[in-house]
N, CA, C and O atoms as a GROMACS GRO file, in nm:
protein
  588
    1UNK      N    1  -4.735  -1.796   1.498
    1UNK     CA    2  -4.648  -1.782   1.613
    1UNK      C    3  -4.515  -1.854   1.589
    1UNK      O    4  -4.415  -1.792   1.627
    2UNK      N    5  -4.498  -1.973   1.534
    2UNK     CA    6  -4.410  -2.016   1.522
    2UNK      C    7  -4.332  -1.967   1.388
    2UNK      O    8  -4.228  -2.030   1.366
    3UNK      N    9  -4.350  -1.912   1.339
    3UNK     CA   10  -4.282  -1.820   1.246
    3UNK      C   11  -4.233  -1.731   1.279
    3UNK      O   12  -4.116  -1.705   1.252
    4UNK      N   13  -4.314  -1.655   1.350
    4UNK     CA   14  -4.203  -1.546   1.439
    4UNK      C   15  -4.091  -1.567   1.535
    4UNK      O   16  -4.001  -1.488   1.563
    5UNK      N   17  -4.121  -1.745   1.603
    5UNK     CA   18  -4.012  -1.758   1.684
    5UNK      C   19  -3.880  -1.783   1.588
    5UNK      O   20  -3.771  -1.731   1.610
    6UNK      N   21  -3.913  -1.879   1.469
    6UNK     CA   22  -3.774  -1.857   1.376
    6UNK      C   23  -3.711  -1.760   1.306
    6UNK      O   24  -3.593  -1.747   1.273
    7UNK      N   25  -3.852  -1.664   1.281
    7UNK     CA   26  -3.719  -1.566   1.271
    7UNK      C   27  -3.667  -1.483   1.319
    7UNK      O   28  -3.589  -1.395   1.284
    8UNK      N   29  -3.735  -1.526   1.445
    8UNK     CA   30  -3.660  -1.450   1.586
    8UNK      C   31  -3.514  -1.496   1.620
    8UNK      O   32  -3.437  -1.423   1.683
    9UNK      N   33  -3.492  -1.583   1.589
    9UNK     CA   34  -3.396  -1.710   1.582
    9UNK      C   35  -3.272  -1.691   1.518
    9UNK      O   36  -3.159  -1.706   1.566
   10UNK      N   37  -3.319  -1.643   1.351
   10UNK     CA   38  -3.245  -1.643   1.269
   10UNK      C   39  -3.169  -1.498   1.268
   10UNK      O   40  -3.064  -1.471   1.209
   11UNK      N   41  -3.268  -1.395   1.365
   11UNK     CA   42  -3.214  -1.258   1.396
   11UNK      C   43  -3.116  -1.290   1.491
   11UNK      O   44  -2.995  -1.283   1.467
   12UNK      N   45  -3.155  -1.317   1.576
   12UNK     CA   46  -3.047  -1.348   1.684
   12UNK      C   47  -2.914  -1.395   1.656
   12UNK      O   48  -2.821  -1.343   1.717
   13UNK      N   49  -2.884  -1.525   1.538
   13UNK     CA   50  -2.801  -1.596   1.489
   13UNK      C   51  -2.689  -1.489   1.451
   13UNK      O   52  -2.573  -1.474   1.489
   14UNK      N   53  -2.794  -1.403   1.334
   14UNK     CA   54  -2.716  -1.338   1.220
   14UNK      C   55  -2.671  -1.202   1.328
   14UNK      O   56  -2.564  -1.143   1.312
   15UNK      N   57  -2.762  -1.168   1.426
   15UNK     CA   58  -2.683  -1.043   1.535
   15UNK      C   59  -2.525  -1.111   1.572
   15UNK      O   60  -2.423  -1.053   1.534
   16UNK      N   61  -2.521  -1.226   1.643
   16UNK     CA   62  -2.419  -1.261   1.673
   16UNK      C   63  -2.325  -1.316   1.586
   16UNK      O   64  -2.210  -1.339   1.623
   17UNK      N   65  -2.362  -1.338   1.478
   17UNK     CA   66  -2.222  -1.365   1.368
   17UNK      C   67  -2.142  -1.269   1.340
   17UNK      O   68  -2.022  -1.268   1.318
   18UNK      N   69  -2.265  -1.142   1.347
   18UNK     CA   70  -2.249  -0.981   1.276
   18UNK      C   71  -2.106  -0.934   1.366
   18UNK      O   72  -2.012  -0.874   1.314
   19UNK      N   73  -2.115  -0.986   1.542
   19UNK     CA   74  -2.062  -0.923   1.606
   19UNK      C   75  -1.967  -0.993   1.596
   19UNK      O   76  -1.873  -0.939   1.537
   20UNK      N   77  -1.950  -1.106   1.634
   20UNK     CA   78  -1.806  -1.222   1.598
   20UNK      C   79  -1.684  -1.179   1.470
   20UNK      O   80  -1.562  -1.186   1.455
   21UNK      N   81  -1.792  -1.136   1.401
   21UNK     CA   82  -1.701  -1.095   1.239
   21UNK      C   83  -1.664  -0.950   1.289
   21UNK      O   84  -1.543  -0.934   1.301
   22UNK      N   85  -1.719  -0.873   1.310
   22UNK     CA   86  -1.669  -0.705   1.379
   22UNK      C   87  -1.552  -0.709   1.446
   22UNK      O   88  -1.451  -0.642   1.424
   23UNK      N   89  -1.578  -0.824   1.567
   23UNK     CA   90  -1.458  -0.806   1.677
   23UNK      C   91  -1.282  -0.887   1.534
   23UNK      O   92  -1.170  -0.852   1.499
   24UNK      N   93  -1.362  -0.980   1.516
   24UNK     CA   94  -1.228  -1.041   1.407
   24UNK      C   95  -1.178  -0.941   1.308
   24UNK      O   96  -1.059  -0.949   1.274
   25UNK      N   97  -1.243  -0.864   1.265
   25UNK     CA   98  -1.207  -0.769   1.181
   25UNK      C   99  -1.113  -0.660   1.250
   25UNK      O  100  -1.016  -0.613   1.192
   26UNK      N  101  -1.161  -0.612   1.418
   26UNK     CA  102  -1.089  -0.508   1.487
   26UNK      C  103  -0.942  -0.559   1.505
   26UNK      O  104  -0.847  -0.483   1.489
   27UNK      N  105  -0.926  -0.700   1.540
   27UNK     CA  106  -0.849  -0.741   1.603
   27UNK      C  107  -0.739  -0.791   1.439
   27UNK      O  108  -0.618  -0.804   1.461
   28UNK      N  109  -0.770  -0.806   1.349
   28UNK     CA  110  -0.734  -0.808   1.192
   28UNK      C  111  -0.695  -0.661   1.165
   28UNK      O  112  -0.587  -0.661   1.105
   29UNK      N  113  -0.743  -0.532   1.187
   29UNK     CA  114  -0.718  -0.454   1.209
   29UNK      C  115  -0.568  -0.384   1.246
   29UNK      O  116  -0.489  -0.314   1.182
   30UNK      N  117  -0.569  -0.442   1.387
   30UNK     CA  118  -0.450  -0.432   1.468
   30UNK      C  119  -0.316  -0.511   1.396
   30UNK      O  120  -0.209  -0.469   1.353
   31UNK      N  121  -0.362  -0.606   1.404
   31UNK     CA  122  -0.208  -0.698   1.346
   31UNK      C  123  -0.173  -0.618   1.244
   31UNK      O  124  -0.055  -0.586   1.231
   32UNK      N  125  -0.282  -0.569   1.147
   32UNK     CA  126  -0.207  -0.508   0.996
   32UNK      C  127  -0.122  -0.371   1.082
   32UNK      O  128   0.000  -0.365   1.067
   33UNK      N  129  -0.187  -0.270   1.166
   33UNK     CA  130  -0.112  -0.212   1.201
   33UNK      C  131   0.056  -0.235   1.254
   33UNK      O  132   0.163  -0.176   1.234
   34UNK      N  133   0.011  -0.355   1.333
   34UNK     CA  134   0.109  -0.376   1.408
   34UNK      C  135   0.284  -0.460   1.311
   34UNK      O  136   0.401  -0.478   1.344
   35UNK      N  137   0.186  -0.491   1.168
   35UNK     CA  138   0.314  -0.543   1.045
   35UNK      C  139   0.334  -0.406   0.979
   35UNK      O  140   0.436  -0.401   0.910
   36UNK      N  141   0.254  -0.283   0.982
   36UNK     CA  142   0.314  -0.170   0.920
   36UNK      C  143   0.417  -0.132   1.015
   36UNK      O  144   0.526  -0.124   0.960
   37UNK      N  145   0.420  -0.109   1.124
   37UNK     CA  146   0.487  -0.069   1.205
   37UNK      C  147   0.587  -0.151   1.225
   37UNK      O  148   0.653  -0.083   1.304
   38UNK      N  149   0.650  -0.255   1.210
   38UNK     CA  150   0.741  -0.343   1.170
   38UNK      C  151   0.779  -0.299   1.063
   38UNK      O  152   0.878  -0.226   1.072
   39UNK      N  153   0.750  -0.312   0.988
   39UNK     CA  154   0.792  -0.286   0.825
   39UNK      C  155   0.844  -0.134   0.842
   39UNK      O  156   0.965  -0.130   0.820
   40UNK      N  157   0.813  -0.060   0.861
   40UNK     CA  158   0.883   0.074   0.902
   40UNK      C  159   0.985   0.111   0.946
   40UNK      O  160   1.078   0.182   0.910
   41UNK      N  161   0.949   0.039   1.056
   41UNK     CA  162   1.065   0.026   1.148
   41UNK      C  163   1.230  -0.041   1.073
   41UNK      O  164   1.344   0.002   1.084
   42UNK      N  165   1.182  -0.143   1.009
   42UNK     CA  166   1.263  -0.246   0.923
   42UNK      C  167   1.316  -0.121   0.830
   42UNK      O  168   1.438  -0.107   0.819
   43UNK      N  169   1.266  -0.068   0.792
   43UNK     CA  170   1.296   0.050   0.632
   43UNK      C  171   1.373   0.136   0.722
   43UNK      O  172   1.451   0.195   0.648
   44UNK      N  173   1.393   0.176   0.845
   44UNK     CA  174   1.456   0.295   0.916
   44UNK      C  175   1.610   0.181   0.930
   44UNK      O  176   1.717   0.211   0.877
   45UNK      N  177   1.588   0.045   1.016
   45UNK     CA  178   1.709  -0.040   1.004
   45UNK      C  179   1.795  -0.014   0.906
   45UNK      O  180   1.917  -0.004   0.922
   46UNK      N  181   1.721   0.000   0.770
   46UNK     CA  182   1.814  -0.058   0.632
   46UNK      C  183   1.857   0.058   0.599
   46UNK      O  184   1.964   0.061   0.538
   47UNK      N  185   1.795   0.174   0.625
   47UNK     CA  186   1.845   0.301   0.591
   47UNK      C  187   1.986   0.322   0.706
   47UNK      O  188   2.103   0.322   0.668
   48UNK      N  189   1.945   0.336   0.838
   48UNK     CA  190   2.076   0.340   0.895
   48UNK      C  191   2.173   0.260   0.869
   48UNK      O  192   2.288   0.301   0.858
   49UNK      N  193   2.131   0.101   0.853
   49UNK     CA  194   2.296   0.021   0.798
   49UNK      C  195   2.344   0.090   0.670
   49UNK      O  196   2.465   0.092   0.648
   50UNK      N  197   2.244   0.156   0.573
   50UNK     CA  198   2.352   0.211   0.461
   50UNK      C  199   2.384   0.335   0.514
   50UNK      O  200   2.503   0.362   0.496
   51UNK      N  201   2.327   0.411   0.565
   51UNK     CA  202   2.456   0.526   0.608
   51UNK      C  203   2.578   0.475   0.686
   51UNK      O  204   2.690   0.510   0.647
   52UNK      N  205   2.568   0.407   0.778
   52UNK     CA  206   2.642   0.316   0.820
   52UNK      C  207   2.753   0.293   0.772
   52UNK      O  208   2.864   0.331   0.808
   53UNK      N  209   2.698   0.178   0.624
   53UNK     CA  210   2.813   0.149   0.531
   53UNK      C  211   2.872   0.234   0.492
   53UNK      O  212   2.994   0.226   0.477
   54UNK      N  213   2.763   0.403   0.447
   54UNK     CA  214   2.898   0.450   0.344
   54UNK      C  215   3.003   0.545   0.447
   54UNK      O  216   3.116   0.590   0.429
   55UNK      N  217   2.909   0.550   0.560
   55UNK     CA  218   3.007   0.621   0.624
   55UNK      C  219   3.139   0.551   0.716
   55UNK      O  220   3.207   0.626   0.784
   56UNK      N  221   3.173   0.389   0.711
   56UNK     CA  222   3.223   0.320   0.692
   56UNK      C  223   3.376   0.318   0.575
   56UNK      O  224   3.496   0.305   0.597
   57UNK      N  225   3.303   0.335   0.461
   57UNK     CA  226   3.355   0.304   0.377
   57UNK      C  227   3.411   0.432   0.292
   57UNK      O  228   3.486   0.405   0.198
   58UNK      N  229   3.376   0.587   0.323
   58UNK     CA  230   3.392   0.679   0.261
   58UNK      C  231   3.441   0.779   0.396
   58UNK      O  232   3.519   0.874   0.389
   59UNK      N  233   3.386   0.738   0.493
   59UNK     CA  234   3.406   0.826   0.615
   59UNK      C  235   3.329   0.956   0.632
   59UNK      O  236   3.242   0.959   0.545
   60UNK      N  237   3.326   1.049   0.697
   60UNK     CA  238   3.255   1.172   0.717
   60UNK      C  239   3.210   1.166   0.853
   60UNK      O  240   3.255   1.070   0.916
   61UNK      N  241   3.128   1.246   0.918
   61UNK     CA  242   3.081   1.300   1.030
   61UNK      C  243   2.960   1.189   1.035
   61UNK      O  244   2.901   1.144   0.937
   62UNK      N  245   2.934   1.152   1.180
   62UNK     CA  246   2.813   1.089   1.185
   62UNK      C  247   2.718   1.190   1.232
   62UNK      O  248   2.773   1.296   1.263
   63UNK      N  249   2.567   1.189   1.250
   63UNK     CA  250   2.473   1.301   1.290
   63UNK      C  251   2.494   1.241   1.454
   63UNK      O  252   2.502   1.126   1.499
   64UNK      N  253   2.496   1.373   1.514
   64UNK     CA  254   2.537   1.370   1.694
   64UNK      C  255   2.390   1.348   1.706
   64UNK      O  256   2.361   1.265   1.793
   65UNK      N  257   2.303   1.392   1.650
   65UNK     CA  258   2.163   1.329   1.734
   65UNK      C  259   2.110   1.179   1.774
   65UNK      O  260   2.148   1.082   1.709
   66UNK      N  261   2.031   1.170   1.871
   66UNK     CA  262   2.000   1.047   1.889
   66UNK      C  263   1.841   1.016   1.796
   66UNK      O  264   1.792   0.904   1.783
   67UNK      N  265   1.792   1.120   1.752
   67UNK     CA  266   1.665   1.093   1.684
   67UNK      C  267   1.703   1.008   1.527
   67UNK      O  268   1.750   1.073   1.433
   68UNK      N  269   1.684   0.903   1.519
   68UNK     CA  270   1.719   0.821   1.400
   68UNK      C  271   1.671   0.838   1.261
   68UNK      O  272   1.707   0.791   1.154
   69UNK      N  273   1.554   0.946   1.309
   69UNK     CA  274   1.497   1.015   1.149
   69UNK      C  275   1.612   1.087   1.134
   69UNK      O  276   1.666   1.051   1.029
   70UNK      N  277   1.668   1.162   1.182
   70UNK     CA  278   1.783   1.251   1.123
   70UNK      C  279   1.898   1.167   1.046
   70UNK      O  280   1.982   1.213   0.969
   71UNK      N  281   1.884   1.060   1.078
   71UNK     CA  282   2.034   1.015   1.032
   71UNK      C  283   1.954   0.930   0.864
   71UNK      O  284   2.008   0.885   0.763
   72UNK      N  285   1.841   0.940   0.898
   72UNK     CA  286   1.792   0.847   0.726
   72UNK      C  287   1.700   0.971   0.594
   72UNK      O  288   1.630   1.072   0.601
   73UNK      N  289   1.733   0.918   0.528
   73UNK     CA  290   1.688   1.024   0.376
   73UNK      C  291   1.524   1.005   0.385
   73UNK      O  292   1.461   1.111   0.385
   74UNK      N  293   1.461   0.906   0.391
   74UNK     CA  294   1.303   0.897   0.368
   74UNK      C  295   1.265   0.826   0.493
   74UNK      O  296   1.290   0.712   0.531
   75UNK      N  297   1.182   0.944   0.561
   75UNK     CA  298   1.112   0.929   0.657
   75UNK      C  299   0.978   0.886   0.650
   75UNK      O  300   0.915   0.901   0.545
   76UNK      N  301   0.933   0.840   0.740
   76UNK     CA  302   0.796   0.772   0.714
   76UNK      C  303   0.699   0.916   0.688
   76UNK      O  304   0.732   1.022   0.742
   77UNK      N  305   0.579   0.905   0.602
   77UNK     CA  306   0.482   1.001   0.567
   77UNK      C  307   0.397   1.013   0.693
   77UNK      O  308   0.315   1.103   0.675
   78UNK      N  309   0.386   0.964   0.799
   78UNK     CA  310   0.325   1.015   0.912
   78UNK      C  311   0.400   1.041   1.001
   78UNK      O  312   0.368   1.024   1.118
   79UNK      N  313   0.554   1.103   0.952
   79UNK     CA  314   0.659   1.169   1.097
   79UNK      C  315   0.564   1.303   1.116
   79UNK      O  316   0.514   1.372   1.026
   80UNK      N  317   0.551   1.321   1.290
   80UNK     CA  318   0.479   1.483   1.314
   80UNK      C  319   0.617   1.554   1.371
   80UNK      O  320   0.594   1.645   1.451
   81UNK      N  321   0.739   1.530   1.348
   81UNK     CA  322   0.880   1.576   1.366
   81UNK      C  323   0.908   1.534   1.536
   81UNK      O  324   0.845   1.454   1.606
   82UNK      N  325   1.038   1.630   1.575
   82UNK     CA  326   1.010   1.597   1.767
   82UNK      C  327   0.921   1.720   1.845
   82UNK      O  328   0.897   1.840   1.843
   83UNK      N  329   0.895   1.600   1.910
   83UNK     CA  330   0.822   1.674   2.015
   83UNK      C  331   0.812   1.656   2.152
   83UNK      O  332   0.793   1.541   2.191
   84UNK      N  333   0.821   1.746   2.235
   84UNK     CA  334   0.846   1.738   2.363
   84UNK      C  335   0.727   1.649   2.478
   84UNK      O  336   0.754   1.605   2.589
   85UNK      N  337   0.604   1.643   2.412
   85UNK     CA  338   0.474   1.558   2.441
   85UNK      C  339   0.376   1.527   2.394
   85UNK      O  340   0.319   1.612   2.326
   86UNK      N  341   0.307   1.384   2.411
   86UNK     CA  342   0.258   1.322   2.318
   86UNK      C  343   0.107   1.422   2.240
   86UNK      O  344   0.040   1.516   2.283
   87UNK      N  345   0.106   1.380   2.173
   87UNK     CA  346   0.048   1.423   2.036
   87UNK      C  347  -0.125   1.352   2.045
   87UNK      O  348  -0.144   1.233   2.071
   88UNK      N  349  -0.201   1.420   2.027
   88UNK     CA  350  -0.336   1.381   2.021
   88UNK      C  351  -0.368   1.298   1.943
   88UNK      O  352  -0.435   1.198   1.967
   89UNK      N  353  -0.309   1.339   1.812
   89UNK     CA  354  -0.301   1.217   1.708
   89UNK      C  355  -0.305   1.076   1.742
   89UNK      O  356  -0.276   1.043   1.857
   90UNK      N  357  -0.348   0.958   1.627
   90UNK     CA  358  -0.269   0.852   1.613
   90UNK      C  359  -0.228   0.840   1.495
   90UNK      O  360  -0.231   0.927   1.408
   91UNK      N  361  -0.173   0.690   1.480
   91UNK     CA  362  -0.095   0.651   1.365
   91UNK      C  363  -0.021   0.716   1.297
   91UNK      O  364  -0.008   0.726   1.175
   92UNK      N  365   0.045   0.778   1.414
   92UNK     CA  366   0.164   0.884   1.358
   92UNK      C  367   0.289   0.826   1.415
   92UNK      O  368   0.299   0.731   1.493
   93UNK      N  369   0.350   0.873   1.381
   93UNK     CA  370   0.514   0.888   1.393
   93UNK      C  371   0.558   0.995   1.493
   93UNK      O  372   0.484   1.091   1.514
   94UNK      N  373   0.701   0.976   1.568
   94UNK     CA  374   0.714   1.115   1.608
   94UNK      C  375   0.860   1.080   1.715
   94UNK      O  376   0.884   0.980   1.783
   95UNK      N  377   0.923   1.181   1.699
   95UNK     CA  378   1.042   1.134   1.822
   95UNK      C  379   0.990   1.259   1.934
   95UNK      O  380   0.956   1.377   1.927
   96UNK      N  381   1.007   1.136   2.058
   96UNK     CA  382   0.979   1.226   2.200
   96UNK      C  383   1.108   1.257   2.236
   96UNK      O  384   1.196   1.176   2.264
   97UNK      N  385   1.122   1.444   2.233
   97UNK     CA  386   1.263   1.462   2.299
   97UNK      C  387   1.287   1.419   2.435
   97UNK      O  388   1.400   1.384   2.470
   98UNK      N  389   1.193   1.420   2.511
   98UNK     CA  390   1.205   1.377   2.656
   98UNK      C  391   1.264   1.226   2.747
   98UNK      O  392   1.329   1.207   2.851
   99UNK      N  393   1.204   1.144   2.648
   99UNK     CA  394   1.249   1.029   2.648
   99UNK      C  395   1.337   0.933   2.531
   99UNK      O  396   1.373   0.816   2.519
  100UNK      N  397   1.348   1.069   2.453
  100UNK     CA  398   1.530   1.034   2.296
  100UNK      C  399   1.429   0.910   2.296
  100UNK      O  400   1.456   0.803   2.351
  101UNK      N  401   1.314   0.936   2.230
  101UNK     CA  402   1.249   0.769   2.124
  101UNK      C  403   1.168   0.797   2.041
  101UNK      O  404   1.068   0.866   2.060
  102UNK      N  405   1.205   0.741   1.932
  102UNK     CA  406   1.107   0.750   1.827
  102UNK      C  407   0.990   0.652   1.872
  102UNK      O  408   1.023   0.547   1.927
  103UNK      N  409   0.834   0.684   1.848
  103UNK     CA  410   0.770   0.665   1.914
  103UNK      C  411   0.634   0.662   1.784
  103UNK      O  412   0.618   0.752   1.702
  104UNK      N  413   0.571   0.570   1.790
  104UNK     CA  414   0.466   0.498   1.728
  104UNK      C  415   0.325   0.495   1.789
  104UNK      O  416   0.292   0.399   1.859
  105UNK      N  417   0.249   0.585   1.766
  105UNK     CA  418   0.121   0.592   1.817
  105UNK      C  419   0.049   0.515   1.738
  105UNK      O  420   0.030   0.546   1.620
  106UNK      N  421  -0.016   0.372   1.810
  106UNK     CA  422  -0.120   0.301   1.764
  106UNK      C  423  -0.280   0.386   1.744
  106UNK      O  424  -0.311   0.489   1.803
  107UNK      N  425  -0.341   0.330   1.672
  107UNK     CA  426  -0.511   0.387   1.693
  107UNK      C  427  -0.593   0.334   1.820
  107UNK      O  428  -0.694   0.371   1.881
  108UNK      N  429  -0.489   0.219   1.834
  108UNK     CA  430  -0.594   0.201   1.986
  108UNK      C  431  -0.548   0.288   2.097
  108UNK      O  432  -0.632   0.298   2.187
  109UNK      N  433  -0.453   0.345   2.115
  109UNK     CA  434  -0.365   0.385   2.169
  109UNK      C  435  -0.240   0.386   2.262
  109UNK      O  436  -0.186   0.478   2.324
  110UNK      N  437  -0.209   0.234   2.248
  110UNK     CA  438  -0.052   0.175   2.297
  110UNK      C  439   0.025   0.237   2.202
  110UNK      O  440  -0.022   0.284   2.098
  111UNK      N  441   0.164   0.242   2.240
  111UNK     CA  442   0.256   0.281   2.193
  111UNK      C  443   0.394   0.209   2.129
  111UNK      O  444   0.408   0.102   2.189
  112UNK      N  445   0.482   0.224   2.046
  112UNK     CA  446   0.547   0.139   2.018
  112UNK      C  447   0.704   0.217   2.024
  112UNK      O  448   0.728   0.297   1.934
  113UNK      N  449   0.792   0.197   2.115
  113UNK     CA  450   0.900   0.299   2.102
  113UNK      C  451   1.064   0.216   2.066
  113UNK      O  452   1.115   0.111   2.102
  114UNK      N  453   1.096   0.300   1.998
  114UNK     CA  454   1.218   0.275   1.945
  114UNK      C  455   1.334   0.381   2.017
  114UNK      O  456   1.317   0.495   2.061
  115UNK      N  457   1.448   0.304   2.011
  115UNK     CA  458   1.583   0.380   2.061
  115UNK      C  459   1.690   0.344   1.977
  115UNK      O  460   1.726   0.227   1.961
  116UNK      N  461   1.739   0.434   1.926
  116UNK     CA  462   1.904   0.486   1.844
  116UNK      C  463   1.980   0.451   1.977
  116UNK      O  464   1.994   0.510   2.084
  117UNK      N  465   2.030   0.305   1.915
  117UNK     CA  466   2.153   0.258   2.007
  117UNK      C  467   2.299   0.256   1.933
  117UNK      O  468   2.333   0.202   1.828
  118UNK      N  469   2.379   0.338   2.032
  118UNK     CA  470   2.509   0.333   1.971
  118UNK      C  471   2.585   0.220   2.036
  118UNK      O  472   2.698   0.209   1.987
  119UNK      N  473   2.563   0.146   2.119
  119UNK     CA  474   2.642   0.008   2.168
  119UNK      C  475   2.560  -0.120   2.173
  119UNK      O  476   2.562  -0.202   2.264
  120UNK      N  477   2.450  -0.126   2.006
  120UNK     CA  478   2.397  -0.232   2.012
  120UNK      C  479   2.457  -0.301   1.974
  120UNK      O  480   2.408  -0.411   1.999
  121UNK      N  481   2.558  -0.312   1.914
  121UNK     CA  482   2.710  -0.426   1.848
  121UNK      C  483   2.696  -0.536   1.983
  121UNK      O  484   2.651  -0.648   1.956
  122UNK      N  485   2.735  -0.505   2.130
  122UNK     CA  486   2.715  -0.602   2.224
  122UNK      C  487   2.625  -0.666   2.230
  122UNK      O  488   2.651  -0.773   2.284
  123UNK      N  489   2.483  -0.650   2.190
  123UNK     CA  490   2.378  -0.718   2.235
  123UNK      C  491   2.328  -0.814   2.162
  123UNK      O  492   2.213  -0.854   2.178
  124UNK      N  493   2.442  -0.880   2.037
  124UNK     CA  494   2.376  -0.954   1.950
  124UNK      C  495   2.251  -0.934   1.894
  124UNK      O  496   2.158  -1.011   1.920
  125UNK      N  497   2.238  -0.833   1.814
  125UNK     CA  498   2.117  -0.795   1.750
  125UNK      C  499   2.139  -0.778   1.650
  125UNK      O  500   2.233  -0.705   1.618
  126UNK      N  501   2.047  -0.851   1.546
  126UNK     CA  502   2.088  -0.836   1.408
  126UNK      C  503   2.075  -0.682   1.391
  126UNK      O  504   2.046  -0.592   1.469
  127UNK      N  505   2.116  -0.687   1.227
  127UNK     CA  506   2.039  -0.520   1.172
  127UNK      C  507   2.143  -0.426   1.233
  127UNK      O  508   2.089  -0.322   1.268
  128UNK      N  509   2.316  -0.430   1.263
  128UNK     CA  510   2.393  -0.384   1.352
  128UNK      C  511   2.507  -0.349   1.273
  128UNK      O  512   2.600  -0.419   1.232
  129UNK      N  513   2.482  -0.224   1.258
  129UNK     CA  514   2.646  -0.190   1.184
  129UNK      C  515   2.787  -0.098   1.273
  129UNK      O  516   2.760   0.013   1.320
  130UNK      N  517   2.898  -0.142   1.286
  130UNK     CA  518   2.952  -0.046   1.419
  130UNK      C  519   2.898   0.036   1.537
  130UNK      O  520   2.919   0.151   1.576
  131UNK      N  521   2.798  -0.098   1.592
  131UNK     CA  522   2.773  -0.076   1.695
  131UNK      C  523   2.571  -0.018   1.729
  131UNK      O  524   2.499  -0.020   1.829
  132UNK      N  525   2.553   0.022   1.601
  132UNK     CA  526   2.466   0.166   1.607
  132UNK      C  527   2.348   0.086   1.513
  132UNK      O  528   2.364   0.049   1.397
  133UNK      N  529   2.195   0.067   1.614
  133UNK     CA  530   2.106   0.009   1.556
  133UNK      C  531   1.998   0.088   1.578
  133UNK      O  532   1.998   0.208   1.606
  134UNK      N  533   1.902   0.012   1.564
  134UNK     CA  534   1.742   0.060   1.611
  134UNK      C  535   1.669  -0.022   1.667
  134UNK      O  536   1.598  -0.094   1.597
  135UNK      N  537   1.667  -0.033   1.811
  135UNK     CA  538   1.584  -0.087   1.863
  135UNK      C  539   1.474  -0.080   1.940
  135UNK      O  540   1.466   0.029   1.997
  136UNK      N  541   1.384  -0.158   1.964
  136UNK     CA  542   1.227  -0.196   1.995
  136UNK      C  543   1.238  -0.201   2.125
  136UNK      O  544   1.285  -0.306   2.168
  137UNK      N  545   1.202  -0.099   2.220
  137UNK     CA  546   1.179  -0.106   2.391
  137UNK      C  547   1.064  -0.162   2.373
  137UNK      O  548   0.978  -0.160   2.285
  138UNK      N  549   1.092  -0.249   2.548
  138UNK     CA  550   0.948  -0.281   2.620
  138UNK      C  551   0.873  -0.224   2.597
  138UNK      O  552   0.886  -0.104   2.574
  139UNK      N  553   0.682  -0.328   2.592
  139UNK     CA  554   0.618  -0.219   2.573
  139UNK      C  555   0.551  -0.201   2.695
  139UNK      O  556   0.459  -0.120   2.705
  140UNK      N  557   0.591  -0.273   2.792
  140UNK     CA  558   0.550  -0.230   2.937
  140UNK      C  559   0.509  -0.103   2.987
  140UNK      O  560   0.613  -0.038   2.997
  141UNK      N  561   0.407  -0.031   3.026
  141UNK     CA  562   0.415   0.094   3.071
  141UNK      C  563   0.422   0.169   2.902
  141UNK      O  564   0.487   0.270   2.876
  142UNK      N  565   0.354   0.106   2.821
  142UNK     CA  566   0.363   0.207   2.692
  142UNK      C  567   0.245   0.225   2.656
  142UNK      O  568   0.232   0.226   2.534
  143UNK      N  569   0.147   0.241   2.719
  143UNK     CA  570   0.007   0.230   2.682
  143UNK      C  571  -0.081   0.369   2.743
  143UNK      O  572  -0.082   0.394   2.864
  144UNK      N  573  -0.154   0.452   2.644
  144UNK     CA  574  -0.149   0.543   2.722
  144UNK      C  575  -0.346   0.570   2.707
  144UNK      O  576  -0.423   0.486   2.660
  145UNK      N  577  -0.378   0.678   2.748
  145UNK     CA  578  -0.503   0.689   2.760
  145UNK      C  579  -0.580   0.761   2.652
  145UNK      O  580  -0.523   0.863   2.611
  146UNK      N  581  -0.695   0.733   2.596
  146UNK     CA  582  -0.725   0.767   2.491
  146UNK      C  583  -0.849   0.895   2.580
  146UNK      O  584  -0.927   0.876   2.674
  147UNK      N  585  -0.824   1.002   2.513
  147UNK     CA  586  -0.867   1.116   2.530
  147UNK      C  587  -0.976   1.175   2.499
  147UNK      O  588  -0.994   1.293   2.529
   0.00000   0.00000   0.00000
């Protein structure tokens, strides 16, 4: 009898480590998402400051759109292009024409949205070349329902 209570014991232990390490792993999970999606974001920055520069420095037409994939050469491998509403998918990419934002579908399913600002020069924000950046909206109200 008392053998069975220990390793009744030792089940129990190793159930709840099992689960402790699962949830740390989900939540390990997320952050990596949440530094790709930074890092992306960062690679779209550096691409617009060099069009930026050369169009600065050589001149030409800027792109009239507000979707910021248009204005950069290498788009992320999970753009699903624009679209007028959200996408079943995750961990995609995608500009919402409705709301002019490039828009970041997590796997959990919050959202991460970006806006092509042409008067971010005022707002002291790094990453800012004549005016025209990429920036990170609230994510208030960006969270949507998984289906």
């Amino acid at each position: 009898m008392r053998r069975q209570f220990e390793f009744a014991v030792v089940v129990i232990v190793i159930a709840v480590l099992a689960v402790l390490a699962m949830q740390a792993l989900q939540r390990a999970r997320g952050e990596v998402e949440e530094a790709s999606v930074q890092a992306e974001a960062a690679s779209i920055r550096a691409q617009l400051m060099e069009r930026l520069a050369h169009h600065a420095t050589f001149g030409g037409p800027l792109p009239a759109s507000d979707n910021p994939v248009d204005w950069i050469r290498l788009v992320p491998n999970n753009y699903r292009g624009a679209l007028d509403r959200l996408p079943a998918e995750r961990r995609i990419w995608y500009y919402d024409t409705a709301g002019q934002e490039l828009v970041y579908a997590f796997n959990d399913g919050h959202l991460a949205r970006f806006r092509l600002s042409r008067t971010a020069g005022s707002s002291g924000v790094r990453g800012v070349i004549g005016g025209v950046g990429l920036l990170r909206l609230d994510a208030s109200n960006a969270f949507i329902q998984l289906v």
